[in-house]
N, C-alpha and C positions, 0 to 999 in steps of 0.2 A: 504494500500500500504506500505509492512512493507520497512523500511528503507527511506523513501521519506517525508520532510517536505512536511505538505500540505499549499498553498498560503495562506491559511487564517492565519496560525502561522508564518507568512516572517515579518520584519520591514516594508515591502514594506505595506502590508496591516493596519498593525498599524499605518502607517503614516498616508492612506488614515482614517482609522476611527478617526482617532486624526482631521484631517482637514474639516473632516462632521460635530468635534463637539463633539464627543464621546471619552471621556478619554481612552487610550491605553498604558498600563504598562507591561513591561516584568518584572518577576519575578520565582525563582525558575526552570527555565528554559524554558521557556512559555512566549506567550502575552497572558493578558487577559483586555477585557472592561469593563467598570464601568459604572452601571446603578443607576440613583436615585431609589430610591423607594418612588412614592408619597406618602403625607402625612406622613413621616419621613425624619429623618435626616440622614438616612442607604441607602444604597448602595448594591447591589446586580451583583457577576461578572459574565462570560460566556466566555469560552474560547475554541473553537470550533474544532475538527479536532485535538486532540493533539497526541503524539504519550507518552503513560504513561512511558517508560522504564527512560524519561529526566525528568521528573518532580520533584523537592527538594521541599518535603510537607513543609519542616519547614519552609526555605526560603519562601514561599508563603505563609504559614497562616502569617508571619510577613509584609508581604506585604499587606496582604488582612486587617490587624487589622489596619496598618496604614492607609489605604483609606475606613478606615468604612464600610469595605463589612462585610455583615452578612451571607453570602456565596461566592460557585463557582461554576457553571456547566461545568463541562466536557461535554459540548453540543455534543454528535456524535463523540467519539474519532474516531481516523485515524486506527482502527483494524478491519478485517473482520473476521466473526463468522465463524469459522471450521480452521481459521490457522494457525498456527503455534504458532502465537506470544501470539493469545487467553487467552491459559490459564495464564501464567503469568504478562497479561494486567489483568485480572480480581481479579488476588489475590490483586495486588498493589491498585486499586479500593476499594475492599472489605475491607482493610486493614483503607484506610483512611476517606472513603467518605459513602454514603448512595446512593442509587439508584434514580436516580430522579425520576419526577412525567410525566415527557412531556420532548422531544425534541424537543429541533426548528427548526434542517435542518431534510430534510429525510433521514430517518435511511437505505436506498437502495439505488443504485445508478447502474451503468452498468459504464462498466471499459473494453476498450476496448484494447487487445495489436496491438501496432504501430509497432513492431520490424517485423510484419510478411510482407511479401509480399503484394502489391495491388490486387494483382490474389489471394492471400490465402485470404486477408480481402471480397476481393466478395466472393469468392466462400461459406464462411460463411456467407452470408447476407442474411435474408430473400427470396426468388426469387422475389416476388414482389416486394420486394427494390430495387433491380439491376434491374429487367425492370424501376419500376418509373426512378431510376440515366438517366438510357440511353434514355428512352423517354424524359427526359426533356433537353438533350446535342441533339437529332436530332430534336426539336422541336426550340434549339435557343437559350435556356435560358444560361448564363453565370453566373460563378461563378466567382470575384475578391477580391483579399486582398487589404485594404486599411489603413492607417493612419494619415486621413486628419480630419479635425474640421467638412468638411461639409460634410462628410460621418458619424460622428457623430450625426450629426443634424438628418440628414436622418435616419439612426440606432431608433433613441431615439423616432420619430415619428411613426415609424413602432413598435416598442416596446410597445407604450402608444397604439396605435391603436388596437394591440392585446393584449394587458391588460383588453380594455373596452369591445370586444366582447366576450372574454373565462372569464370576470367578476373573474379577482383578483387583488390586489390591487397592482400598479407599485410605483417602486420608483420614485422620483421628478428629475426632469432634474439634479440639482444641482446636485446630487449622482452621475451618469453618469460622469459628467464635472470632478471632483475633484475625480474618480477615473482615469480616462483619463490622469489627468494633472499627476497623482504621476507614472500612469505605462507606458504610451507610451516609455515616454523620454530613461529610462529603456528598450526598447525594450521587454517588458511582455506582452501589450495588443495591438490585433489586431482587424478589423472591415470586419467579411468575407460578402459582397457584392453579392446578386446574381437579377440579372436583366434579362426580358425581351425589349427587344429594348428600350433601356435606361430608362425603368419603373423598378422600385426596387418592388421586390417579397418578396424579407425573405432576414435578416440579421439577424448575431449571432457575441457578442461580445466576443471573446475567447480571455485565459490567457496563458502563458508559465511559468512555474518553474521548476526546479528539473528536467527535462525531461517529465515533466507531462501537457500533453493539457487540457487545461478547458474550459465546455462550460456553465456557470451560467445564461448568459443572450440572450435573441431572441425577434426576431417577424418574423411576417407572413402578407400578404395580402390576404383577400380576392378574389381578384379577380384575376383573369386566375388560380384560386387552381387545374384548371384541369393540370396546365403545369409540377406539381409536382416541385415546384420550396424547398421545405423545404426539398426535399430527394436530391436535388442536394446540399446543402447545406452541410449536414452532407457529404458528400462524400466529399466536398470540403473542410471541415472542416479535415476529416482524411489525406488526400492527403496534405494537410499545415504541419499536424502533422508532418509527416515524412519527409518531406522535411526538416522540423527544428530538426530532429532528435529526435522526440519525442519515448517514448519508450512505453508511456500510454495515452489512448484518456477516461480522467475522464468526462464523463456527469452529474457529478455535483449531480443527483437524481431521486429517481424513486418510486415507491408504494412498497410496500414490498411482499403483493399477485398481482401477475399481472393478475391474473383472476377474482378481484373482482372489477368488473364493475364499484361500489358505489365509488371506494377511489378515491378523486380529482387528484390524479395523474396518474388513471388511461390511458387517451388518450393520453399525451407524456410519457407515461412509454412504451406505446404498440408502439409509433413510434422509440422510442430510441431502444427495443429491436429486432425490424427487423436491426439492421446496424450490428447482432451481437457478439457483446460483451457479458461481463460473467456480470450476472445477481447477484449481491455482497447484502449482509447485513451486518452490523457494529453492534458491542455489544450495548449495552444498553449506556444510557448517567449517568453519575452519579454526584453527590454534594458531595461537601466539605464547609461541616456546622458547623459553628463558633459560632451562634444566634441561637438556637434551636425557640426559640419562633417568632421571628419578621419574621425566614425561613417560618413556617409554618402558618402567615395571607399572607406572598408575595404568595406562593405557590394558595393558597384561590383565593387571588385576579389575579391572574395572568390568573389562570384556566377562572376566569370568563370573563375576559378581551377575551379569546380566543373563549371566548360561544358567546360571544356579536360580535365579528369580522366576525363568522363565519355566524350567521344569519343576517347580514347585507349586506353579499355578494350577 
């Protein structure tokens, strides 16, 4: 999204990682977090979503040397592959850093524009998405925005509840609470609510920045799944957008082949791309390595760490 901080590089966010616990430094024109590295006394940073045209290398490797990082991942910069800004994001890349080994967020996402009409955003929607919407509005089901603690509670229960049946690992309440507490107040984060006769179906915790709607986090309920209550959601989720004037509806991520059945992100890649939206890829992630040697046993261990997460699931 050329020209748009993304949420994750705002103070706001850096407050929230600072108050989970996790050191949060802006430098050279960036936030980035600090991670121990077990079994040393080195540190390793990540800084996710950045946009490379702001970035003061020098400034930053003297930031990085002060707080013992042995690196930096430009985790998933904020550039999509075929645009404009590409090639020029990739010299500055290539100039300073090395290509990394892995990404942490997904490198695709669906980006939906807000500025068009409700009539033009249906009419681009899957058809079987615009039936599911409108079966689930003559069926009953409702969609609300909320900013209460005990929509919260309820948010976070249905979240964990669909963590444990699609088996990936959620965050711990605390996370939720203590992003809550830095964005509400801010007017950033909202709790869209959708119920059948006052039984909660599916809520999604969405962000505001920049003009830019985020949806990083959800759940679902099992039960009445016939009533399509997750497609009335994202409608409702678009319909906030624009109400708040948003220009861009970010879903956050996606699989990068949507036809390959295998990728874990495949079943909300396929729900997200009926609402839509333009189907985006982002360059590569790359490092900025200071520690040639300690980079390359984190990189070892780190791999493994994700061999082991993944067949645990």
């Amino acid at each position: 999204m050329k020209g748009k901080t993304h949420i994750l590089q705002t103070p706001y966010w850096a407050k929230f990682k600072e108050s989970y616990g996790t050191p949060s430094i802006r430098a050279g024109g960036i936030f980035y977090t600090k991670h121990s590295i077990p079994l040393t006394s080195s540190c390793f940073a990540l800084s996710p979503h950045v946009n490379p045209s702001v970035v003061n290398f020098e400034e930053l490797r003297e930031s990085l040397e002060k707080n013992n990082c042995v690196g930096l991942r430009f985790d998933v910069p904020n550039v999509i592959k075929g645009a404009g800004d590409e090639k020029k994001a990739l010299e500055v890349f290539e100039k300073h850093c090395v290509r990394s080994p892995r990404s942490e967020f997904a490198k695709a996402n669906f980006l939906l524009d807000l500025t068009q009409s409700e009539e033009k955003i249906l009419e681009e929607m899957h058809p079987k998405q615009r039936y599911n919407i409108k079966y689930a509005i003559k069926k009953g089901v409702k969609a609300r925005i909320s900013i209460s603690k005990e929509d919260l509670e309820k948010f976070y229960n249905l979240y964990k509840e669909t963590s444990q049946r699609q088996k990936y690992f959620p965050r711990p309440k605390i996370y939720f609470e203590k992003l809550w507490e830095i964005f509400e107040p801010e007017g950033l984060s909202y709790l869209l609510m959708v119920e059948y006769e006052g039984e909660l179906l599916a809520s999604w915790m969405l962000f505001i920045y920049d003009k830019v709607l985020y949806y990083p986090y959800g759940g679902s309920a099992e039960k009445y799944k016939n009533l399509q209550a997750s497609c009335l959601t994202g409608w409702g989720a678009i319909r906030f957008g624009r109400e708040k004037k948003c220009e861009i509806f970010d879903m956050w991520g996606a699989a990068e082949d949507l036809n390959n059945e295998k990728d874990p992100f495949y079943g909300f890649s396929n729900f997200k791309a009926k609402f839509g939206g333009a189907h985006v890829i982002y360059i590569d992630s790359y490092d900025l390595v200071l520690n040639q040697a300690i980079y390359t046993i984190f990189n070892m261990a780190n791999n493994l760490r994700w061999k082991l997460l993944t067949t645990l699931r």
